[in-house]
VMD Tcl script that draws the C-alpha trace (Angstrom):
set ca {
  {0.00 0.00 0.00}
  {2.73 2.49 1.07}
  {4.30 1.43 -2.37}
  {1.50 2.22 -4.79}
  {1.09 5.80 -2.80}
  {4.83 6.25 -3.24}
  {4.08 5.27 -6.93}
  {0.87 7.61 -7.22}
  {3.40 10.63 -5.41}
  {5.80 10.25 -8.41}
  {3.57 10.42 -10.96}
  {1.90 13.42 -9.72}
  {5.44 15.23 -8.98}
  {6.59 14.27 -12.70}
  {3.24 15.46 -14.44}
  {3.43 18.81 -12.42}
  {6.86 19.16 -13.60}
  {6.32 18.43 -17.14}
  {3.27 20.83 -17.41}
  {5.30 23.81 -15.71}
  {7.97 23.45 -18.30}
  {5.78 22.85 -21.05}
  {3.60 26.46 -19.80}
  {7.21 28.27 -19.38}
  {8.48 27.32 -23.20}
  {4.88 28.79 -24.41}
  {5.19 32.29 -25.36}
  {2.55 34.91 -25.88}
  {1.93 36.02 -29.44}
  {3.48 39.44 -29.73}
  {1.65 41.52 -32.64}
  {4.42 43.24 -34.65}
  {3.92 46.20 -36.38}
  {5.34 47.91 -39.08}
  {5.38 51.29 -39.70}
  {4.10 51.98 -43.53}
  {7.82 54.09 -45.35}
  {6.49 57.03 -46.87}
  {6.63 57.51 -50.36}
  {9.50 59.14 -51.38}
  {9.74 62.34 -53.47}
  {12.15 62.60 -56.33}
  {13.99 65.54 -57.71}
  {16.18 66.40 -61.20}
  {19.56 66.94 -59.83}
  {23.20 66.85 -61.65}
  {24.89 63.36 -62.20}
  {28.48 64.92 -62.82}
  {29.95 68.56 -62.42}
  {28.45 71.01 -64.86}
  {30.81 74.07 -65.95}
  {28.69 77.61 -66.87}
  {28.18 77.51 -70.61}
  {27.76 73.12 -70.84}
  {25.66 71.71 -72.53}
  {23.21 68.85 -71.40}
  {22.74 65.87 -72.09}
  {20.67 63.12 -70.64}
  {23.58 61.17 -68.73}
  {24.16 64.14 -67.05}
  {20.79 64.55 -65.34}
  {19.51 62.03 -62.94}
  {15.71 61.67 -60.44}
  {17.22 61.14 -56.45}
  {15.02 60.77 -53.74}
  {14.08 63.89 -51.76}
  {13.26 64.24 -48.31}
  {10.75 66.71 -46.73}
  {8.85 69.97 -48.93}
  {10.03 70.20 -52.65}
  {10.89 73.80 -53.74}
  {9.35 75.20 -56.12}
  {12.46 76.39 -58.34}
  {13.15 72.33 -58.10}
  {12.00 69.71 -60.69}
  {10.21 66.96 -59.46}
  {9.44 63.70 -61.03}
  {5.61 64.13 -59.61}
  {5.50 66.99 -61.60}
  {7.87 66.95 -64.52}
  {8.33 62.95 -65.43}
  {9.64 64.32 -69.13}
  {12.16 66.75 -67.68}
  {15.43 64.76 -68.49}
  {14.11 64.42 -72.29}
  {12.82 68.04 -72.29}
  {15.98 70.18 -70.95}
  {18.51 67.89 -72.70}
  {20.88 70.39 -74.96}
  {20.31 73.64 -72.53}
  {22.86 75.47 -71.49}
  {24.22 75.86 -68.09}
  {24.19 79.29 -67.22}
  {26.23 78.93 -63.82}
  {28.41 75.52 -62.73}
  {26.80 72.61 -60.73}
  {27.83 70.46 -58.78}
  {27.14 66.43 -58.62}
  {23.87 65.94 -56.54}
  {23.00 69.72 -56.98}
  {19.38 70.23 -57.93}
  {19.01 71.62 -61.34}
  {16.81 74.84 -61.45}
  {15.40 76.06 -64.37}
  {16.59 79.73 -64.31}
  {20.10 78.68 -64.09}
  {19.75 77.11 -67.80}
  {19.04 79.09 -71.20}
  {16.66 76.69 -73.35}
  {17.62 75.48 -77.09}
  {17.70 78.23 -79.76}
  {17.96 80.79 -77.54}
  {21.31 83.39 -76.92}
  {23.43 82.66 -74.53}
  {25.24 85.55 -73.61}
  {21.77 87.70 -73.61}
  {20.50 84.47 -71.18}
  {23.25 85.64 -68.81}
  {22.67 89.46 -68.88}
  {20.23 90.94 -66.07}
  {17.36 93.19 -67.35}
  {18.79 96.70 -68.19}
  {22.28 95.60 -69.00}
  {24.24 95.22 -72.28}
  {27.29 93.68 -73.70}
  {30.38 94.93 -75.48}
  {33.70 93.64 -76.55}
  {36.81 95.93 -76.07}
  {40.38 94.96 -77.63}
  {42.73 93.95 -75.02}
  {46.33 92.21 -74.66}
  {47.58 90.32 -71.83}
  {50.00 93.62 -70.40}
  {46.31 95.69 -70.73}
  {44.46 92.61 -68.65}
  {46.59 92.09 -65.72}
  {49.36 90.38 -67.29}
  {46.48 88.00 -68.47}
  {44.76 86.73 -65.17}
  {41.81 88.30 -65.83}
  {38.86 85.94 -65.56}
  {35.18 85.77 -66.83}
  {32.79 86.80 -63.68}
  {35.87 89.33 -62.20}
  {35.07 92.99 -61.72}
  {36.96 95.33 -63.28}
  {37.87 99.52 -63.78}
  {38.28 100.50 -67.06}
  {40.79 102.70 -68.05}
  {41.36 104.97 -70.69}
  {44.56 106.38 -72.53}
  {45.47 108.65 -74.89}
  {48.38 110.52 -76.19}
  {47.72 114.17 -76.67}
  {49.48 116.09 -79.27}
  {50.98 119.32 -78.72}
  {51.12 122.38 -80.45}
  {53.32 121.36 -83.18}
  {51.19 117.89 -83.93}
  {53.73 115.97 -82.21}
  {52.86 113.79 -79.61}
  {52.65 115.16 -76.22}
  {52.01 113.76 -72.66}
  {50.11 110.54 -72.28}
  {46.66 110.96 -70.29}
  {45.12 107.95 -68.45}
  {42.35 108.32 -66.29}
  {39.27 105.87 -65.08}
  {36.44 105.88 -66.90}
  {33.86 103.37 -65.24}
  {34.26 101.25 -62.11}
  {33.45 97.84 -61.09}
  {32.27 96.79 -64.27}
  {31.75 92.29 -64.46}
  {33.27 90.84 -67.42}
  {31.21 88.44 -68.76}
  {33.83 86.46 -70.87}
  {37.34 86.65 -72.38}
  {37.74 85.76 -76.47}
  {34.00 83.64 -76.17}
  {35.01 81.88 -72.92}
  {32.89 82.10 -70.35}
  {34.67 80.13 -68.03}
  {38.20 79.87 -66.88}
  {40.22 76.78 -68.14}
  {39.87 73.04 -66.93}
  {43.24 73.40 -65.36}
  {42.23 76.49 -63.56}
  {44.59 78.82 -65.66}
  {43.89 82.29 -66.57}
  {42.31 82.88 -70.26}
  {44.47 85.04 -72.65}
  {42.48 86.47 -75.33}
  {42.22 89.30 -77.56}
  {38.79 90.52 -76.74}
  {36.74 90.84 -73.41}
  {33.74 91.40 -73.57}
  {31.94 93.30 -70.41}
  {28.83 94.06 -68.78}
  {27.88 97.78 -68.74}
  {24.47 100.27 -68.56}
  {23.58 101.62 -71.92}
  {24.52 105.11 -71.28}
  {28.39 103.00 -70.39}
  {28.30 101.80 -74.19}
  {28.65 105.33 -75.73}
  {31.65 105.93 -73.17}
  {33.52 102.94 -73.75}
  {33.45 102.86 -77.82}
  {34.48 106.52 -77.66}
  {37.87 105.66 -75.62}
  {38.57 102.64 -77.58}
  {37.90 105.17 -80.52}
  {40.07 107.79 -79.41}
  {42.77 105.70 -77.18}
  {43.06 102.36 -75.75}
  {41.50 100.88 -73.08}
  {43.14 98.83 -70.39}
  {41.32 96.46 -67.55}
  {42.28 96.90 -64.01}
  {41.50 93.64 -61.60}
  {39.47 94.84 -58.58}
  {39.31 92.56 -55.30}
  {36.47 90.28 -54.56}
  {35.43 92.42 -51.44}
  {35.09 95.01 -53.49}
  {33.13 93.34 -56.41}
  {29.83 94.63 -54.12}
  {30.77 98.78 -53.88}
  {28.58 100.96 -55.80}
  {30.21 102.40 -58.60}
  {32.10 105.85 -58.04}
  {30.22 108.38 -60.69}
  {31.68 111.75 -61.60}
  {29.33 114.74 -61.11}
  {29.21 117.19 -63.90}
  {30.85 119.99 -62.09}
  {33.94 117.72 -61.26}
  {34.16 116.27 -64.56}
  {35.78 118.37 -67.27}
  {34.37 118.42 -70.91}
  {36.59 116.13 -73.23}
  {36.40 117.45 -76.88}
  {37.08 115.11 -79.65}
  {39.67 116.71 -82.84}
  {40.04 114.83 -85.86}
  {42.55 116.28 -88.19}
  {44.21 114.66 -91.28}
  {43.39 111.20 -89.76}
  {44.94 112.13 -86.19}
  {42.26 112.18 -83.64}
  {43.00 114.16 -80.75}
  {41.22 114.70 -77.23}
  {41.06 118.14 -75.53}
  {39.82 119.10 -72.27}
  {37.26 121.82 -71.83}
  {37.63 123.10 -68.14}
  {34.19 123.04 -65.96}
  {31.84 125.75 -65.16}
  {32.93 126.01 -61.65}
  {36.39 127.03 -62.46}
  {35.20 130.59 -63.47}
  {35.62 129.34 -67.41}
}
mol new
graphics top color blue
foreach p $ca { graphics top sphere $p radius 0.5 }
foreach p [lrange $ca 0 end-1] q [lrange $ca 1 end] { graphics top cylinder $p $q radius 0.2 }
display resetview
């Protein structure tokens, strides 16, 4: 008797045993959930570096994904799908990096100028003869700010050549490129060229033609600081008159003193 209750002890002990492992390997379902990803925006950015004056071409456009508000000078895909296929062969009116968004106003579209793409409203363009001793020794570059200056060689009483006059004409005037490059070099070098042309009002244009008429003209670098100063502008009673002479192919400038030196 004390045998089979011995007996009917063990099995009890074992099946308790056995059902409190079995309930501690069970685990509770645990409901995983997944946040939903957003859809992501795409914009038109560059695929390699763009230099000012490139032209496009699909392989160097690309869609990348776009976090957060779109702006509105950006392309989107959402919006623009075509825009690889549409601004292929535009011109790149400043540089861009790779990964740069491309914006619209920074390109000049197929068949159009490109030099009048690149001039604000109000401004013109005109191209002055220059050498590398009248340009800075030649490190003049596209997008600098220059003063022009004129000189002339004034004859003297007896038609021989007198004393050379140079004075500044205009200040902090941007040249816009140097013999049709827009850009400096792909080695970073200065451009040497025969021509630069520069960015000027149109009451400038009448000023500058008339020195490179009567003289020549010469470029003088100004520092990037200074790129922002408004320009320095004679008043009438400070300027004097400057009379043009033309005689037996000889042209000749003559000052005409102001009003407010009793003449």
């Amino acid at each position: 008797m004390i045998r089979f209750a011995i007996l009917l002890l063990a099995l009890a002990s074992g099946g308790a045993a056995s059902w409190l492992a079995l309930g501690a390997s069970v685990h509770p379902e645990v409901e995983v959930i997944t946040a939903e990803e957003a859809p992501s925006n795409e914009v038109l950015v560059a695929s390699a570096e763009l230099k000012r004056g490139a032209t496009l071409d699909e392989g160097q456009m690309r869609w990348q994904p776009w976090e957060g508000d779109i702006a509105p000078v950006f392309i989107s895909r959402s919006s623009r799908p075509d825009a690889i296929t549409a601004l292929k062969g535009s011109l790149a009116l400043s540089d861009f990096v790779p990964g740069e968004p491309i914006r619209e106003d920074k390109l000049a579209q197929r068949g159009s100028g490109f030099l009048s793409s690149m001039l604000p409203s109000g401004k013109r363009a005109i191209a002055v003869r220059v050498t590398a001793e009248s340009t800075a020794g030649g490190f003049i570059l596209p997008d600098d700010h220059v003063d022009v200056i004129h000189t002339v060689a004034r004859a003297d009483s007896s038609g021989k050549d007198g004393k050379v006059i140079s004075r500044a004409i205009l200040s902090n005037i941007r040249v816009l490129a140097v013999d049709q490059t827009i850009s400096e070099a792909a080695d970073g070098t200065s451009v040497i060229g025969k021509t630069a042309t520069l960015e000027a009002d149109p009451e400038q244009i009448a000023t500058i033609a008339a020195a490179e008429a009567s003289g020549t003209v010469s470029l003088a670098l100004r520092a990037v600081a200074d790129n922002h100063e408004r320009p320095a502008v004679e008043t009438e009673e400070k300027r004097p008159g400057v009379v043009r002479i033309i005689s037996g192919g000889r042209v000749s400038m003559v000052e005409v003193p102001s009003r407010s030196n009793g003449s």
